[in-house]
N, C-alpha and C positions, 0 to 999 in steps of 0.2 A: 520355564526358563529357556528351554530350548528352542522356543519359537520367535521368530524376528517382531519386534516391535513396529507398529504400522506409524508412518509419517505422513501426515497432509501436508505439501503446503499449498498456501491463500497469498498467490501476487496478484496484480492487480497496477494499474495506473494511480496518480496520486487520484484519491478522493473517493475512487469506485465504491467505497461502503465496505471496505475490507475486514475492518474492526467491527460493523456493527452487524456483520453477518458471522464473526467469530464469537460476540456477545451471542446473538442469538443461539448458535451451536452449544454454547457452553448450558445453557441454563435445560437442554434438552437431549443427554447424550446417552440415555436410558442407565444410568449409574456408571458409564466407565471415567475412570480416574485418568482425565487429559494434563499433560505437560505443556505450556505454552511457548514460544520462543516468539518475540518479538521484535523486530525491527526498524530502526524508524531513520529517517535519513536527517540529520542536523543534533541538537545535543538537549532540545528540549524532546521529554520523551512522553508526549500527550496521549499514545494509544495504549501504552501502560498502564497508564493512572487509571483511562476508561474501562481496561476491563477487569482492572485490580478494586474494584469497588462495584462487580455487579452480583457480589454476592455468592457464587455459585460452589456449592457444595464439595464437585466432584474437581475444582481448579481453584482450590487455596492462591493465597500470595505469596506462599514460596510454590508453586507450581508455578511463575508466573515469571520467564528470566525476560530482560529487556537490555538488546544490542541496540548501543547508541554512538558505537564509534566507524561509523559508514554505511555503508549499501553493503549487506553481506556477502553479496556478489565479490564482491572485493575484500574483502576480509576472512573470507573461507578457513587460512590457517589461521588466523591471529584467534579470529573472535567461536565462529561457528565448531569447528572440530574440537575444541577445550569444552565449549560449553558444553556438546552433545556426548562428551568426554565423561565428565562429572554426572551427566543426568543419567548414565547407564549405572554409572557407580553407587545408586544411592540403592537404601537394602529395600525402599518400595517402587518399586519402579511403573512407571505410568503404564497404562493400558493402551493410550495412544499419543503420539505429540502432533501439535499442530503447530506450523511454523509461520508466521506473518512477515511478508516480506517487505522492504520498503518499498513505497510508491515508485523508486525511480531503480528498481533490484530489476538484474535478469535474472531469470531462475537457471538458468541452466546452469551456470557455476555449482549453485547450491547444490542440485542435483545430482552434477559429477560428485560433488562431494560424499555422497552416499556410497559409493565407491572406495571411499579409502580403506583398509583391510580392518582396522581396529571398528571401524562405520557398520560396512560389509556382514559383517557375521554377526550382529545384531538387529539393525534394523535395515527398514524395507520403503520405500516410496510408496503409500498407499494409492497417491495421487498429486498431482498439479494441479490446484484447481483456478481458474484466472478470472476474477469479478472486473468486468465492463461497466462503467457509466453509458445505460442509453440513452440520457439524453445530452452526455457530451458529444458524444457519438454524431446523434444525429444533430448536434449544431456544430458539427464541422470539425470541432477541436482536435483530431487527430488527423486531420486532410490537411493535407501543405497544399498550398497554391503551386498548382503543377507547371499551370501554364508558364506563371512567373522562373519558376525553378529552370524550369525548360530555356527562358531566356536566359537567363543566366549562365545556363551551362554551353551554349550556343558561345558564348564569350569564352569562357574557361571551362573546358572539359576536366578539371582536375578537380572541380564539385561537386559533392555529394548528392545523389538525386532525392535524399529526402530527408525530413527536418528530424533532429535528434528526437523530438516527442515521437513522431511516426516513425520510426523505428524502432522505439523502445515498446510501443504500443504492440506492434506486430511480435514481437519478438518474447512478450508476455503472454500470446496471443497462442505464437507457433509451437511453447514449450504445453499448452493446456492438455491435460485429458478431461478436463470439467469444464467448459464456459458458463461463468453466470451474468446472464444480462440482467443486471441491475435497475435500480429506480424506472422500470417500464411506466410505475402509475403514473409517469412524468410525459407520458408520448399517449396520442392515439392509435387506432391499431392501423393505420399507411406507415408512421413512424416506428413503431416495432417493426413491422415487415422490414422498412428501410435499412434499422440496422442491424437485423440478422442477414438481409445480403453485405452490407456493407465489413461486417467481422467475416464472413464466410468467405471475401474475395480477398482478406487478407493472409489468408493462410492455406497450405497446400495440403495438410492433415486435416481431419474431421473428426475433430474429438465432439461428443457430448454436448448438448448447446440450452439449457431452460431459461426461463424468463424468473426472475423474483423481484418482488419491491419489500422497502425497506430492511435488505439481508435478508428475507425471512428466509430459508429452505432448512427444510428438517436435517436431523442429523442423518439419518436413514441415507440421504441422499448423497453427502458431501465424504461421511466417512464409510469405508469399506469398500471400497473400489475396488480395489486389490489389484491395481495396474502391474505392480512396479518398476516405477517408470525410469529406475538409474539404469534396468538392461535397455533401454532404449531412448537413451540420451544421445548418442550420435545422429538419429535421425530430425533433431529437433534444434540444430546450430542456428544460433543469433546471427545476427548482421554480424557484429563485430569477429564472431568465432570464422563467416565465410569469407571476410576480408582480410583477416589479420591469422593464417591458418599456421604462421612460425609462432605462435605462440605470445603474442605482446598484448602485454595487460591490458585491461579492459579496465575503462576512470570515468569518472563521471563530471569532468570538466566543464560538459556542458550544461551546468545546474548548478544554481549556489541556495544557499539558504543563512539565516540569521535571527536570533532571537531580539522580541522589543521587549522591551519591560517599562510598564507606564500604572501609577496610581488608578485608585478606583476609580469606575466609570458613575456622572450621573447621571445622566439620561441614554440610556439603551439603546433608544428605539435611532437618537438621534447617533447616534456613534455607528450605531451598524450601516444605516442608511449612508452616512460618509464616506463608512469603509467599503463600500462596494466604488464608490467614486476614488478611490484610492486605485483600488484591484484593480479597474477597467484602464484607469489611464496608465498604470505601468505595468499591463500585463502579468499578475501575480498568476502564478496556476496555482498555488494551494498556501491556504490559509490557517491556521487552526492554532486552540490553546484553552486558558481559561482565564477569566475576569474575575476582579470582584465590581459586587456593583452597592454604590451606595444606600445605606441603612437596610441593605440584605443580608440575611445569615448567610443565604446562601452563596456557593460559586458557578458562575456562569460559563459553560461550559459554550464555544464557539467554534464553528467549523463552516469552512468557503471553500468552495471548488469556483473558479473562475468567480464569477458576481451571485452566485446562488449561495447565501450563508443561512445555514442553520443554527439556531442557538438556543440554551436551554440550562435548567437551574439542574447541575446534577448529583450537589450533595449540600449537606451544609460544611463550611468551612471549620475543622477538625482545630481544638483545644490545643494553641502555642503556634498556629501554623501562620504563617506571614502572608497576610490577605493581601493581595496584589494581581495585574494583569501583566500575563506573559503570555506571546504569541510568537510561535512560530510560522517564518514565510517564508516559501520556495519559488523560485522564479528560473528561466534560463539565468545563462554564464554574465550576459550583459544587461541584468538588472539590475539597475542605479540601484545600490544599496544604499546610500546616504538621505536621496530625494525620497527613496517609499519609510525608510526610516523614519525621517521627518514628518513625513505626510502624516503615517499614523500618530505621533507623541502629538503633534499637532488637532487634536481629536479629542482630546480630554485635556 
């Protein structure tokens, strides 16, 4: 009892595989009893459900709490410090917690938060760890058009020199003690090389850096760090903590999200293939939810990062539960919500 509780957390950009590298963890933790906290940014809560059904022994469904009212970043007192309030108080208490952050979370907040004294004297920051898409990576998606930016600022020096995604990127990036570059099977090995300079030049620490595809890394690797990393939270300040250093909140303005809800799908193959024609023309960054699909038992479980959609039958549809498709979509601040609305009910 008198020893601190170890805390992972797993941030990451929308899509990097965050979830399914904490599935993987779970189902391999050599028997210790994990606490999960999950975070998801908008109010449907799809990475809950996925790892609330993968079975695993040692992370029951009340092991399994799921914040859905913001970016925890933001929500530190409201939501974060009550929950991790309760989870010390219960008479079994976890071996270890692992925390999922939202795609569009800074970690640092969180991390300060380890810091609070009621926090403090129990538990411990085992580690940051930050899962990378390499193959968004190396198709640019975190590169703003510099040159353009550049002109711009040449106009108005009162401009931000780099796009909210690129900065949020970094700043996931600069808090890591663990990098995992993800979905590598997706690149050749010029394209690996590429984007481990490419994370490398964005950060001025050197934490840790492996390669994994489909989440896979053992537990061995992700948990027992033993950083921790809240005595060394000052050295790891976000963008917004080096510009805004009196203290002014930190929002997430520049990012909306909204759920669709549309009847069963019949043809799959024809819907997905659409919905990429959807994504492309209004920019969606991240996709995801679940389907139903006609004269299937099952639920069809869907998930897009940019125009790359994964999708997959991952249970059957549970006795009294209302069979239907709901989809959460994230996009920047000035993503016609109405038009991509439409587009997708327009699909079925």
């Amino acid at each position: 009892m008198n020893q601190k509780i170890p805390a992972t957390v797993i941030t990451g950009f929308l899509g990097a595989g965050k979830t399914t590298m904490i599935r993987n963890l779970l189902s391999n933790t050599g028997g210790k009893k994990i606490a999960l906290i999950i975070n998801e940014f908008g109010d449907l809560g799809v990475d809950g459900d996925v790892l609330k059904g993968c079975g695993a022994e040692n992370c029951t469904e009340d092991d399994i709490i799921e914040l859905t009212n913001g970016c925890i970043c933001c929500t530190v007192a409201d939501d974060f410090i009550p929950t991790m309030t309760k989870l010390l108080e219960r008479e079994q208490r976890p071996d270890h917690i692992v925390i999922e952050t939202s795609g569009l979370a800074l970690p640092q907040p969180l991390v300060a938060a380890f810091n609070w004294p009621d926090i403090r004297s129990e538990v411990t920051v085992d580690g940051v760890i930050t899962v990378v898409d390499s193959a968004a990576v190396a198709a640019g998606r975190f590169a703003d058009d510099h040159d353009a930016v550049d002109a711009r600022r040449a106009e108005d020096e009162s401009l931000d020199h780099e796009s909210p995604i690129e900065e949020l990127f970094e700043d996931q990036l600069t808090c890591a003690d663990l990098i995992v570059l993800n979905k590598t099977d997706l690149l050749d090995a010029a394209g690996i090389i590429r984007v481990r300079d490419e994370v490398a030049s964005r950060i001025s620490r050197k934490p840790a850096l492996i390669e994994a595809k489909n989440g896979d890394v053992p537990a061995s690797v992700l948990l027992g760090l033993g950083v921790g990393t809240e005595e060394d939270i000052a050295n790891r300040k976000s963008h917004h903590e080096l510009e805004h250093e009196d203290g002014t909140p930190h929002d997430h303005d520049e990012f909306d999200s909204f759920v669709v809800e549309l009847g069963a799908i019949a043809d799959t193959a024809g819907f997905i293939e659409k919905l990429k024609g959807v994504i492309a023309e209004h920019d969606v960054l991240r996709l995801k939810g679940f389907a139903a699909v006609e004269g299937k038992p099952m639920r069809l479980q869907i998930q897009a990062v940019g125009s790359r959609i994964d999708q997959y039958f991952d249970r059957a549809w549970a006795t009294g539960e209302t069979r239907g498709t709901r989809l959460v979509v994230i996009g920047l601040h000035d993503m016609d919500e109405a038009a991509v609305r439409k587009a997708i009910e327009a699909l079925v």
